[in-house]
C-alpha positions in Angstrom: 24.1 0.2 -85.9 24.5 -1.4 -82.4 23.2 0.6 -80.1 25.1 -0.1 -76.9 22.5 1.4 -74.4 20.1 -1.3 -75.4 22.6 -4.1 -75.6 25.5 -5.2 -73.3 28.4 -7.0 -74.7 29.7 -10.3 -72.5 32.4 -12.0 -71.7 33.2 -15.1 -73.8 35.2 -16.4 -70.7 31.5 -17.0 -68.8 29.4 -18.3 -71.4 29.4 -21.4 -69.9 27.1 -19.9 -66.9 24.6 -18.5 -69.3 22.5 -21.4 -69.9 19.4 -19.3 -68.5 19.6 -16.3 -70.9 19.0 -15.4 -74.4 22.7 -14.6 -76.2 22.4 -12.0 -79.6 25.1 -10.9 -82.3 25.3 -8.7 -84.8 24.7 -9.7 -88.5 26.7 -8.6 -91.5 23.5 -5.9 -92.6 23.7 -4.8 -89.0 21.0 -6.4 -87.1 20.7 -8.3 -83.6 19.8 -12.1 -84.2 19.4 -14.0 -81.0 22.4 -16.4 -81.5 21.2 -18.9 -78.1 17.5 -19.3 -77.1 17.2 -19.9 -73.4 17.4 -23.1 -71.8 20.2 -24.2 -74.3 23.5 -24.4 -72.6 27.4 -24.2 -74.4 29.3 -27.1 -73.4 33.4 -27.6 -74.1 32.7 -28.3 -77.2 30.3 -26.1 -78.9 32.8 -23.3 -77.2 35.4 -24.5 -79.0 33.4 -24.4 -82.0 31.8 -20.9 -81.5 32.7 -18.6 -84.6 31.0 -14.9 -83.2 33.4 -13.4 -80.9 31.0 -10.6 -79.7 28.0 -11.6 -78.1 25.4 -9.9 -76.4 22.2 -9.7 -73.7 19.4 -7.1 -73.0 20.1 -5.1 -70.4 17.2 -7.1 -68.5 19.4 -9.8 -68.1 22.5 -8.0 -66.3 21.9 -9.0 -63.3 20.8 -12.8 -64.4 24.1 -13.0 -66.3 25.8 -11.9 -62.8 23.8 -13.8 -60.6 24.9 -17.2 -63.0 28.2 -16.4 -63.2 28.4 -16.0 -59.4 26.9 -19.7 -59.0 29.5 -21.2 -61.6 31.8 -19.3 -60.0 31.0 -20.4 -56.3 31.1 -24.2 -58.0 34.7 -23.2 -59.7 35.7 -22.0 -56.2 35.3 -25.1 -54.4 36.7 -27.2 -56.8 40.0 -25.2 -57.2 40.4 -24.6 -53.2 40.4 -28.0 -52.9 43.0 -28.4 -56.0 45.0 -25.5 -54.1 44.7 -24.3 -58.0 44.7 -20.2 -57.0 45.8 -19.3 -60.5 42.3 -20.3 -61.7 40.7 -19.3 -58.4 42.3 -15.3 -59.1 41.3 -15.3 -62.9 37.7 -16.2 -62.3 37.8 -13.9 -59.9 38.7 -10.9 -62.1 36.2 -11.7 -64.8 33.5 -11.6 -62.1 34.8 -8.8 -60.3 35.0 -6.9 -63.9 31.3 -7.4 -64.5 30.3 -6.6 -60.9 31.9 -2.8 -61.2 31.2 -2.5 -65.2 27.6 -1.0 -64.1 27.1 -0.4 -60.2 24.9 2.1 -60.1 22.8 -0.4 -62.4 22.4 -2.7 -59.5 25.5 -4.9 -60.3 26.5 -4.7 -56.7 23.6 -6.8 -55.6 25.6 -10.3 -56.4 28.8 -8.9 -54.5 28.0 -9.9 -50.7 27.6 -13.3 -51.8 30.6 -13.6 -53.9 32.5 -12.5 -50.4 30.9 -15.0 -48.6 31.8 -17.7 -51.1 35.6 -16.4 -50.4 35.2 -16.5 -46.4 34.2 -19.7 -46.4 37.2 -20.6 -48.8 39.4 -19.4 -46.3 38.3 -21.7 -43.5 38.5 -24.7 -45.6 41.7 -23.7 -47.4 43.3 -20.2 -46.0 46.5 -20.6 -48.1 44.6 -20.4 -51.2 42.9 -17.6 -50.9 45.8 -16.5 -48.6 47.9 -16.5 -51.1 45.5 -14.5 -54.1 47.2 -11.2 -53.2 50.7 -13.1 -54.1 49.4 -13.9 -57.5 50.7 -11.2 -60.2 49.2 -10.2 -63.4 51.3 -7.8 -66.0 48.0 -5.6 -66.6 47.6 -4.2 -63.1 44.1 -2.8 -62.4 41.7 -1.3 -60.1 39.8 -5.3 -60.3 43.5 -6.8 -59.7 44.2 -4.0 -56.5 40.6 -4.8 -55.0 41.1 -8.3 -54.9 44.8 -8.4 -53.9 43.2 -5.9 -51.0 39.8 -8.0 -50.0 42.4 -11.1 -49.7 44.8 -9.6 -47.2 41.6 -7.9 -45.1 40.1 -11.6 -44.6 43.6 -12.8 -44.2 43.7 -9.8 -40.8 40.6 -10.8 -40.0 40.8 -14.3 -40.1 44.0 -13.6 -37.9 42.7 -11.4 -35.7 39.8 -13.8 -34.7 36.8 -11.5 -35.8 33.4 -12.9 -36.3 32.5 -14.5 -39.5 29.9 -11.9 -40.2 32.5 -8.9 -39.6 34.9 -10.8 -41.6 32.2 -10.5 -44.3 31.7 -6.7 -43.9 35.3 -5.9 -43.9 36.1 -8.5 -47.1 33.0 -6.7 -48.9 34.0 -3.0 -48.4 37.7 -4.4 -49.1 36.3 -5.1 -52.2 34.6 -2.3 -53.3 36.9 0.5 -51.5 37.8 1.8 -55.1 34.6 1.4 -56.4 34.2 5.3 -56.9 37.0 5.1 -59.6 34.3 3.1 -61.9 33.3 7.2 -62.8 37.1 8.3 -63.0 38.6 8.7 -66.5 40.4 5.7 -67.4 43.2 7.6 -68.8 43.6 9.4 -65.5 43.6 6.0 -63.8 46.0 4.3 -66.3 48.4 7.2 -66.7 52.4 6.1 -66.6 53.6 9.6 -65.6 52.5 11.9 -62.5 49.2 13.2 -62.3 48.5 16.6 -62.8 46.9 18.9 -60.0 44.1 19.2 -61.8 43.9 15.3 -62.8 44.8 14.1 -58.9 41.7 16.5 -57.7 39.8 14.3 -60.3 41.1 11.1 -58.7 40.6 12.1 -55.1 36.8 12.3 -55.6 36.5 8.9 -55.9 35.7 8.0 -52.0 33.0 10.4 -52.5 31.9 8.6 -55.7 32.1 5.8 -54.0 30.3 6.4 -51.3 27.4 7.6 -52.8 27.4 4.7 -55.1 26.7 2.3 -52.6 24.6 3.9 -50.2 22.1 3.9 -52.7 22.3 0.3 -53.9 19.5 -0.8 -52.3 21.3 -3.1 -49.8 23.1 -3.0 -46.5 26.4 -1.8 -47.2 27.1 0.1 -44.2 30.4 -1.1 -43.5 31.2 -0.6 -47.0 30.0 2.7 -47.5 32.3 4.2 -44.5 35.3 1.9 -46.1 34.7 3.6 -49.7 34.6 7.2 -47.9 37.4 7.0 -45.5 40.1 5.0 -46.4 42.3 8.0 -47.6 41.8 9.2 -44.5 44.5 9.8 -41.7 44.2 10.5 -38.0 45.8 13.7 -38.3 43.3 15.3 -40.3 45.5 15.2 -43.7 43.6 12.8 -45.3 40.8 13.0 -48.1 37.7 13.9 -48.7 36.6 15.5 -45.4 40.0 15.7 -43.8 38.6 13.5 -40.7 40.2 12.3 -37.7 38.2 10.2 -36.0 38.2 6.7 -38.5 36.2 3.9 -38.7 38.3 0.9 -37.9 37.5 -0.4 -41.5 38.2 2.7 -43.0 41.6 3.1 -41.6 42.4 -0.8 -42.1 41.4 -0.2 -45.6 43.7 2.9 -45.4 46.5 1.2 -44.8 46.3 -2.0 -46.5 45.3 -0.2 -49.6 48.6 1.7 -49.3 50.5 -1.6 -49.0 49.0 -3.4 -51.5 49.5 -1.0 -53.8 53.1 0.1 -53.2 54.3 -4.0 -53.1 52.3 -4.5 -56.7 52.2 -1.6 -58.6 55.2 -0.1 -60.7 55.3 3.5 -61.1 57.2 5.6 -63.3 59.1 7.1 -60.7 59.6 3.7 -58.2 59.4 0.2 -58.5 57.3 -2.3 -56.5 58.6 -2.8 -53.0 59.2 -5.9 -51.1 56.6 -6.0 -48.0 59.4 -5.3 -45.2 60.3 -2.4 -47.2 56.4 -1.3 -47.7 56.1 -1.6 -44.3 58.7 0.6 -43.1 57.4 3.0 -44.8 53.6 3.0 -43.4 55.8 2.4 -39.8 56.9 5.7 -40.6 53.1 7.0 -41.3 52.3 5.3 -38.3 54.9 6.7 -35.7 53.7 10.7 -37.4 49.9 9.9 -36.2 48.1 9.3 -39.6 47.4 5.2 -38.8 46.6 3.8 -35.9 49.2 1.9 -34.5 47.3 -1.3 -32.9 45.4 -1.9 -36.4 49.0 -1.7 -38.2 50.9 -4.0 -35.9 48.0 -6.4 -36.3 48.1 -6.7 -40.0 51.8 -6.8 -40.0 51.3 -9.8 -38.1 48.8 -11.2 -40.5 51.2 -10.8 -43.4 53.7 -13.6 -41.5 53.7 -16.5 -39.0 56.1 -15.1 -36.8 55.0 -14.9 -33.1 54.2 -11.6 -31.6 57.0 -12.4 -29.1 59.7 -13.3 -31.4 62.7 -11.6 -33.4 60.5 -9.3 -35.0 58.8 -7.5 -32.1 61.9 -4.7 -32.0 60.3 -3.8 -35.5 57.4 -1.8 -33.8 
């Protein structure tokens, strides 16, 4: 019997990045039998011809596997920025992301500041690639899909709003793991196509706490990221969650409110349908004129959405 504490399943989609680690499956009678030595590497072709769909490492290896995949990735990324290709460029991005949150308390976070930095420098070379990843829809929508679509549109304010390349790092990275409390949230809670229940949505606003004590004890610096995980269902009023605070980080309340848009122009519910970004943000226009967001950090991401001029048509909007 497989014992799934001692082994970790993988995903066929980045064998090609494990040439540096020992692969297993299971046998008929039940065993593990290393399938790939290390050292040997899967080309096209023996892919092609593999004939075990489950395959597995020792946990040992997680962060190896992570740390390879992260280095094919970074070579991907290039290749498909320059090919304007950001189909490909999103899909990697999901597999990697998907491993990086599997196990973060297992030190699976240590690969994601350099996976952000890898998508900063992207957006100087090419900024409508990874521009548009937040365009880019897939028919499962999950927490990985939300978190990227949000880490794109944060570089894409920050990019516009001139901020330093290492702030533009912070911010993409706690973009990126804002929702990464909802790892220890019951999937069926997340997934749910009706209304929560009281009791389930008291479940589901723990997660900035979750989050927040996942990453401050990662090891690493993840400031920034920590305050983004806690606040960003925060609101200046003090009717926000966890703590109810009004005085915001300014990454936790640009989280706040492109977390909100994100995930009212992408996600169907059961009682609405996806809005079109005017409409979505109306509607945190609303939220902003009642004192939850702050009104600079709004008008500035507005403005990052579009390439209208502050002094155009569109200034009677705000």
């Amino acid at each position: 019997m497989l014992d799934k504490k001692k082994w970790i399943q993988i995903r066929n989609s980045n064998l090609k990045y494990y040439e540096e680690v020992e692969l297993y499956y299971k046998s008929p009678s039940g065993n593990i039998v290393i399938y790939k030595p290390e050292g040997m590497k899967f080309d096209d072709k023996s892919l092609d011809k593999k004939y075990i769909d489950d395959l597995y490492i020792q946990p040992k290896d997680k962060i190896k596997c992570l740390r390879a995949a992260q280095k094919g990735f970074s070579e991907g990324l290039v290749s498909n920025i320059v090919k304007h290709d950001t189909g490909k460029v999103k899909n990697e991005l999901v597999n990697l992301v998907d491993e990086t949150l599997s196990q973060p308390r297992s030190g699976g976070l240590e690969t994601a500041p350099g996976l952000i930095d890898n998508i900063v420098s992207g957006y100087s070379s090419q900024p409508d690639v990874v521009k548009n990843l937040a365009r880019i829809s897939f028919t499962d929508y999950t927490t990985t899909i939300h978190s990227i679509n949000v880490m794109a549109l944060t570089i894409g304010y920050c990019f516009y709003n001139h901020m330093t390349e290492k702030e533009t790092q912070e911010f993409g990275l706690a973009a990126l793991l804002h929702d990464v409390g909802k790892t220890e949230v019951s999937g069926e809670i997340l997934t749910a196509s009706r209304g929560l229940t009281d009791l389930e949505f008291m479940q589901m606003k723990k997660h900035p706490t979750i989050g927040f004590d996942i990453l401050r004890y990662t090891g690493i610096d993840l400031k920034v990221a920590t305050e983004g995980a806690l606040e960003h269902h925060e609101k200046l009023d003090g009717s926000g969650y966890p703590e109810g605070k009004t005085k915001i980080s300014d990454c936790g309340m640009l989280l706040g409110i492109i977390d909100c848009y994100e995930a009212i122009t992408n996600d169907d519910r059961p009682y609405r349908s996806a809005m079109q970004p005017m409409a979505a943000l109306q509607i945190l226009k609303k939220d902003v004129d009642k004192g939850k967001y702050n009104k600079k950090i709004f008008e500035t991401f507005a403005y990052s959405l579009t390439d209208f001029d502050r002094s155009g048509k569109y200034k009677d909007f705000f």
